[in-house]
C-alpha positions as CSV (number, residue, x, y, z in Angstrom):
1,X,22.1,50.3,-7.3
2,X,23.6,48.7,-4.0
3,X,20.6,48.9,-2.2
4,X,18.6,47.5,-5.2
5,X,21.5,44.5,-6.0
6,X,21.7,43.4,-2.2
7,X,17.6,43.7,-1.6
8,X,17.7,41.1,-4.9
9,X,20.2,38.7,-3.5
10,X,18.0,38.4,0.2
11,X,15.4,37.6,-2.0
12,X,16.9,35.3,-3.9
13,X,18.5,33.6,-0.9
14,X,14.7,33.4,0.6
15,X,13.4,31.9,-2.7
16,X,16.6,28.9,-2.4
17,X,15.4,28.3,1.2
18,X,11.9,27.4,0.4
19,X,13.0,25.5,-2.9
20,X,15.3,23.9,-0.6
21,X,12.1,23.1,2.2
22,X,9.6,22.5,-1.1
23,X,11.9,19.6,-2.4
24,X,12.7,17.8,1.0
25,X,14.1,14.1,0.3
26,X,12.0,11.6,1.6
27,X,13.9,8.4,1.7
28,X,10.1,6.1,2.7
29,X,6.7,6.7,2.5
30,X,4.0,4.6,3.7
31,X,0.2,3.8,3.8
32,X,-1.9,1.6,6.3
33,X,-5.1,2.1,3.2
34,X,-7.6,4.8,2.3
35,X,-11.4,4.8,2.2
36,X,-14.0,5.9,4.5
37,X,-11.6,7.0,7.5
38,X,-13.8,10.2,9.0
39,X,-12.3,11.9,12.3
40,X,-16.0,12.1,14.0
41,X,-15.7,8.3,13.6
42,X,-12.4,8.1,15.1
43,X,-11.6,7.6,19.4
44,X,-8.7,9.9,20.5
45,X,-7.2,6.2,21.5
46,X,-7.5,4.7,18.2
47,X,-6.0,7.3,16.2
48,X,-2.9,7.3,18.9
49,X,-3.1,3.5,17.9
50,X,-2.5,4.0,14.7
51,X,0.0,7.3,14.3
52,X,1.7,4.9,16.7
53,X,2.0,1.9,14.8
54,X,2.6,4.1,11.3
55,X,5.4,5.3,13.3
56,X,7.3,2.3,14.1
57,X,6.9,1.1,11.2
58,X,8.9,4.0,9.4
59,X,10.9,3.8,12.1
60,X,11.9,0.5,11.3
61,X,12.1,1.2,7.6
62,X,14.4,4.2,8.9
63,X,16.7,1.9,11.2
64,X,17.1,-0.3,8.0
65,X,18.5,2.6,5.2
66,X,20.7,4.2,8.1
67,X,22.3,1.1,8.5
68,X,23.2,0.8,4.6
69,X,20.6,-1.8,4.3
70,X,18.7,-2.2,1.0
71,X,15.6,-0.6,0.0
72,X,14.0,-4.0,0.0
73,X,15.7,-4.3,3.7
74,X,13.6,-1.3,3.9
75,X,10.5,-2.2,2.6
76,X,9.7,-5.4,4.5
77,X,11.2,-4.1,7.8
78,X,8.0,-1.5,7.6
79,X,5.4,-3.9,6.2
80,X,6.0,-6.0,9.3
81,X,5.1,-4.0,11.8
82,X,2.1,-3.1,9.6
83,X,1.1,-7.3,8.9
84,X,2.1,-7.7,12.9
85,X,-0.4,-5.2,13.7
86,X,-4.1,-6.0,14.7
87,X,-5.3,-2.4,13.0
88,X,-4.7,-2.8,9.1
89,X,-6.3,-5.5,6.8
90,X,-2.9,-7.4,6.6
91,X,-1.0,-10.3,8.1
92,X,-2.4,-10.3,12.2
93,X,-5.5,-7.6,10.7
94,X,-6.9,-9.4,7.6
95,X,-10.1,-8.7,7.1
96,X,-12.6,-12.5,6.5
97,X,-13.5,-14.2,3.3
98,X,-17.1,-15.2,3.2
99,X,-16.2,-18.6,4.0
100,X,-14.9,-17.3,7.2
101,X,-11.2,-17.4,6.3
102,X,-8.3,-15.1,6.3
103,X,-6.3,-15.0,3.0
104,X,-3.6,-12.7,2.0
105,X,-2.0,-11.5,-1.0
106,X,1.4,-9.8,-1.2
107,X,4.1,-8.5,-3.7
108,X,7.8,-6.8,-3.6
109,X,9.6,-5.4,-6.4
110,X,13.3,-4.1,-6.6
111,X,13.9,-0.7,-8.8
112,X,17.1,-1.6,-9.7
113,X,16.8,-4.9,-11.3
114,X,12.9,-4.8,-11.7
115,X,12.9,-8.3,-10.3
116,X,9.5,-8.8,-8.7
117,X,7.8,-11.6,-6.1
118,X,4.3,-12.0,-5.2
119,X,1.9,-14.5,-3.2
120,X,-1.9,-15.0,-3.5
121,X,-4.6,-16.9,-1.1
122,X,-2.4,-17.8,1.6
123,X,-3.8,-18.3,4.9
124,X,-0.8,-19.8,6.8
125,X,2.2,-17.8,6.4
126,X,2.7,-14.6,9.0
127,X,4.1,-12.2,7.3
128,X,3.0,-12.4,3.4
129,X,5.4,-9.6,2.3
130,X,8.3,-11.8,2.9
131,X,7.0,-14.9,0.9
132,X,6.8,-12.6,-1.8
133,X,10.5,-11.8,-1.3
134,X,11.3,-15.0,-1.2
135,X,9.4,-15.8,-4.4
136,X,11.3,-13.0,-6.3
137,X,14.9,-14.5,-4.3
138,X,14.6,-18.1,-3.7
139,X,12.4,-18.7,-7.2
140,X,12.7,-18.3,-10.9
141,X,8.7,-17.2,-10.3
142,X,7.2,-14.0,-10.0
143,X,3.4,-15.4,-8.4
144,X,2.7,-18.3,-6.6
145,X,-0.7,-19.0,-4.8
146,X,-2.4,-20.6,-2.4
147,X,-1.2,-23.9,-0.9
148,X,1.5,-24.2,-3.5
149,X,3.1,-20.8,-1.7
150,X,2.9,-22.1,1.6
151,X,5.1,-25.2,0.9
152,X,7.1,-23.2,-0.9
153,X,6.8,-20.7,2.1
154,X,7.4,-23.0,4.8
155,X,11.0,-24.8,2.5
156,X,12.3,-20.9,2.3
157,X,12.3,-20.6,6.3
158,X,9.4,-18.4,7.1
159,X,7.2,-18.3,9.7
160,X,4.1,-20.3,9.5
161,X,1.4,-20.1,11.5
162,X,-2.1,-21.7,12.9
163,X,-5.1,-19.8,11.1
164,X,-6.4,-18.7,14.5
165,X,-3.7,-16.7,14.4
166,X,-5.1,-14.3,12.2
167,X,-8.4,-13.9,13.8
168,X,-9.5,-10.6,15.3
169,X,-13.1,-10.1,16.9
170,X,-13.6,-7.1,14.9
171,X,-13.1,-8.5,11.6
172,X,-15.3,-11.5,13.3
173,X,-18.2,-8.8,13.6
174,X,-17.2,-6.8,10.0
175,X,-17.7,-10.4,8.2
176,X,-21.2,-11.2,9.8
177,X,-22.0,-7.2,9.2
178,X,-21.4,-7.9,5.3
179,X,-23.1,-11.2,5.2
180,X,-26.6,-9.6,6.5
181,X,-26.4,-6.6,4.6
182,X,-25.3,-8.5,1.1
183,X,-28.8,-10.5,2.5
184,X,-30.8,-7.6,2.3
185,X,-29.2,-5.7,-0.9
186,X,-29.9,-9.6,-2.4
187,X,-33.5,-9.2,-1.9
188,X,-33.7,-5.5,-2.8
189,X,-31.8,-5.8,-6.0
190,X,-33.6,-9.3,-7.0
191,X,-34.3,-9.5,-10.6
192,X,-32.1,-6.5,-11.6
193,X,-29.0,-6.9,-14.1
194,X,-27.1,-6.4,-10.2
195,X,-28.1,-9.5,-9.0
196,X,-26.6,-11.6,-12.2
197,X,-23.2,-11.0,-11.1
198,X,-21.7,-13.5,-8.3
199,X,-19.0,-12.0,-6.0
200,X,-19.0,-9.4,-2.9
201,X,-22.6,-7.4,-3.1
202,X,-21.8,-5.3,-0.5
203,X,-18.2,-3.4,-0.9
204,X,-15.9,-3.1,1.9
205,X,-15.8,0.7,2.0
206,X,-13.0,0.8,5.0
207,X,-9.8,-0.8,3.4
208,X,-6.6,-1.0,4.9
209,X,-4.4,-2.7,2.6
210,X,-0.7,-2.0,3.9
211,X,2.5,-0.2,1.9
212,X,5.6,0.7,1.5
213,X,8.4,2.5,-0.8
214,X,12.1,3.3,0.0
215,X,15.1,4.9,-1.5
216,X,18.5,3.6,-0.1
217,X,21.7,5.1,-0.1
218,X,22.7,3.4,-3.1
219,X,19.4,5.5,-5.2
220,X,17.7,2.2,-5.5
221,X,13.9,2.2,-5.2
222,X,11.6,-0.9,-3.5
223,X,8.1,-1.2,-3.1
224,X,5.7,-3.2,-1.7
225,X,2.1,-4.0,-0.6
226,X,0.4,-6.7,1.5
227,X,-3.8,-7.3,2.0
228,X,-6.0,-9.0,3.6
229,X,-8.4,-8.5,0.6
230,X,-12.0,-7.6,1.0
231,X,-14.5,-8.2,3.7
232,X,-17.1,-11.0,2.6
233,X,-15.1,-12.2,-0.9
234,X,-16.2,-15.4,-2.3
235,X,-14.4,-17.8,-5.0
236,X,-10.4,-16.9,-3.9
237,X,-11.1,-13.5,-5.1
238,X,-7.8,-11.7,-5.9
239,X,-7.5,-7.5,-5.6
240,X,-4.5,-5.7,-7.0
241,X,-1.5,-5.4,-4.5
242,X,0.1,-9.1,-5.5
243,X,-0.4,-8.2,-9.4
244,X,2.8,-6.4,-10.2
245,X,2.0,-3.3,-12.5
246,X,-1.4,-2.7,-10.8
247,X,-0.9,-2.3,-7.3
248,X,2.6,-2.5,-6.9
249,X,5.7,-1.5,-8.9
250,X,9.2,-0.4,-8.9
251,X,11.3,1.3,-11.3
252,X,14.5,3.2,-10.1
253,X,13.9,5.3,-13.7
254,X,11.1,6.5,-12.5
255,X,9.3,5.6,-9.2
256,X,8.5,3.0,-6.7
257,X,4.7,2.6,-6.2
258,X,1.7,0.8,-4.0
259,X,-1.4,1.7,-4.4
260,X,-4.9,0.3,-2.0
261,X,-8.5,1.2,-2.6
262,X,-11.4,-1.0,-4.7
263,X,-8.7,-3.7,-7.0
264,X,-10.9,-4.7,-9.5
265,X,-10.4,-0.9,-11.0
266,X,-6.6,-0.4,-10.0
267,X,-6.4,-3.9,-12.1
268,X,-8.2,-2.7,-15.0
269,X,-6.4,0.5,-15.1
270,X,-3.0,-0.7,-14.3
271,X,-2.3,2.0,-11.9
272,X,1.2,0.8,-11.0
273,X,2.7,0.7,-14.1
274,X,0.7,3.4,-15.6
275,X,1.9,6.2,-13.2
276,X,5.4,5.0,-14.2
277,X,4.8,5.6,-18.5
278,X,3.6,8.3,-17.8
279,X,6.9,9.6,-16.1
280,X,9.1,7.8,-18.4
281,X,7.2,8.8,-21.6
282,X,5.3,12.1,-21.1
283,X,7.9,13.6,-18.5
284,X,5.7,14.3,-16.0
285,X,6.2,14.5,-12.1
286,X,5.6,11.9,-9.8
287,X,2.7,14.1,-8.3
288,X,1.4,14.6,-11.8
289,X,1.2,11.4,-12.7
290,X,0.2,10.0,-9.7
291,X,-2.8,12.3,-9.7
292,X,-3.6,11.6,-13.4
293,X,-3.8,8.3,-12.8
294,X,-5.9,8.6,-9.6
295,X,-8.2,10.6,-11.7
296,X,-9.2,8.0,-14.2
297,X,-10.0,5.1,-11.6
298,X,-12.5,7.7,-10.0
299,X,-13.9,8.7,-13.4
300,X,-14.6,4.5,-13.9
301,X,-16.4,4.4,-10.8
302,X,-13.0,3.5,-8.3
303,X,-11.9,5.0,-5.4
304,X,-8.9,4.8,-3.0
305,X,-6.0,6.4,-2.5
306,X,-1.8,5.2,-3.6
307,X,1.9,6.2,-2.4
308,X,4.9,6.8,-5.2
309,X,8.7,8.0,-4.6
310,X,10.5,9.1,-7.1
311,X,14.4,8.4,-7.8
312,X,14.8,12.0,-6.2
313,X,13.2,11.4,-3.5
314,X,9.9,13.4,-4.2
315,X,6.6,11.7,-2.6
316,X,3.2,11.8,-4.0
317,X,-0.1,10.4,-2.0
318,X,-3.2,11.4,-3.5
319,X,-6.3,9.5,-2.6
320,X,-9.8,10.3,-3.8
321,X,-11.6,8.7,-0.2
322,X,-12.5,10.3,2.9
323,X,-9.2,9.5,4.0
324,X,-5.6,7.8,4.1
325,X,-3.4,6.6,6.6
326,X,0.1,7.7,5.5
327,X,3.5,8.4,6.8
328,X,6.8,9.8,5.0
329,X,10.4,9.8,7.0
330,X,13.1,12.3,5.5
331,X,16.5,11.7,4.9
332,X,17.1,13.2,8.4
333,X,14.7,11.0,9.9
334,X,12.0,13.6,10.6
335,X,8.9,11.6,10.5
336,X,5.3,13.0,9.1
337,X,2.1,10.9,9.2
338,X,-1.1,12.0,8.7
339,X,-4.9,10.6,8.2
340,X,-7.6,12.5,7.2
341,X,-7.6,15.0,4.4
């Protein structure tokens, strides 16, 4: 009866241990975008660029809730590095409009008070994620767009910048790309029900729309999201990361959540907010629901790929793409990032 109490008690002790490892508490995950990310595509140089810029920026996001700092503190801290770096399709990486213009769209949104900011169009202001901080702040607004954010950027204090700023020869070369082949799809769908709908012909299959959601020391949840848009968009086309409830969203009840893939589906199927009901009103896990979710943008014809935290710390980043740049830092600070699937 010893043997048999003391062989149960190892096991249970083993069982705690990997319920213990299973249920780690992230305090941030990231994501630099999902889509067509293959490793045979991929230099051994870029992909060190990249884990190396994923990792500062949950390093800053890190540096920010060891402090004491907020999870907004968090949040922004992150998506900077992100918007300052040349690789994703925000801030210094935007992708081109077809009129040969960089704009960006960004939103925030605090858990705790589910106060939310958000900026559309702009093509002046550095880092977008922090007009949409200011918006939820420094306003009694939740959206403001387009020239009307910049003045209002530019009176809060932040940095504005010359256009040129934001251009980068390879999103030079990725806008002409899209122009000739939207040429050639134009001819080959001519006279088709295809060819009666104005906008992007050719989808921008590579996106890297930026992320971030953090849990501070004080259980409050943040998210946020910043994008350059799509490659080639005509008409001040908006996607889903500045619409709160579709690309972004925060609620410490349930989870803090940014999403990035094709908007115009994440916008009809309110991904955001939807992952959220579904935890609040059919009690299911933030991986549950996150992948429930996921599953009906891909049954509409949507892809890409989303991050959500939950109040516990519990991560979730399913994507339904080739791949998806994405990093989580523990409460420890041990720090994950990964690509492909």
């Amino acid at each position: 009866m010893k043997l048999k109490f003391g062989y149960c008690f190892v096991v249970l002790l083993f069982c705690a241990g990997l319920t213990t490892y299973a249920q780690q508490k992230y305090v941030m995950v990231i994501h630099g975008g999902a889509g067509t990310i293959l490793k045979k595509n991929m230099t051994p140089e870029k992909e060190a660029a990249y884990t190396a810029a994923l990792t500062l920026a949950l390093q800053k996001g890190y540096e920010q809730i060891k402090a004491g700092k907020t999870s907004l503190d968090a949040v922004e801290a992150a998506i900077h590095v992100l918007e300052d770096s040349p690789l994703f399709n925000a801030g210094k990486g935007a992708v081109f409009t077809h009129d040969g213009r960089n704009e960006m769209d960004a939103a925030i949104m605090d858990g705790k008070t589910l106060m939310a900011g958000a900026v559309a169009g702009v093509t002046v202001i550095r880092n977008p994620i922090s007009a949409a901080r200011a918006v939820m702040e420094k306003s009694e607004h939740v959206m403001m767009v387009g020239p009307g954010a910049e003045a209002f950027a530019k009176q809060a204090g932040l940095t504005i910048v010359d256009p040129k700023y934001f251009f980068t020869e390879e999103r030079w070369k990725g806008l002409q790309d899209a122009i000739k082949e939207d040429s050639v799809k134009a001819v080959l769908d001519h006279g088709s029900k295809k060819s009666m709908k104005l906008g992007t012909i050719n989808r921008d299959y590579k996106f890297g729309t930026v992320g971030a959601v953090a849990l501070d020391h004080m259980g409050n949840l943040a998210a946020g999201t910043s994008t350059g848009g799509m490659t080639n968009k005509k008409y001040g086309r908006v996607g889903d990361s500045p619409i709160i409830g579709a690309g972004t969203y925060a609620n410490n009840e349930t989870a803090g959540i940014s999403c990035t893939g094709w908007g115009e589906f994440y916008i009809r199927n309110v991904v955001a907010h939807d992952i959220s009901a579904m935890m609040e009103y059919k009690k299911m896990s933030v991986s549950e629901a996150s992948k429930a979710v996921l599953d009906k943008v891909g049954k509409m014809g949507g892809d890409g790929g989303l991050i959500a935290m939950d109040r516990k710390g519990n991560v979730a980043t399913p994507f339904n793409t080739e791949g998806m740049y994405r990093g989580t830092v523990t409460a420890e600070g041990k720090i994950e990032i990964q690509i492909y699937k």
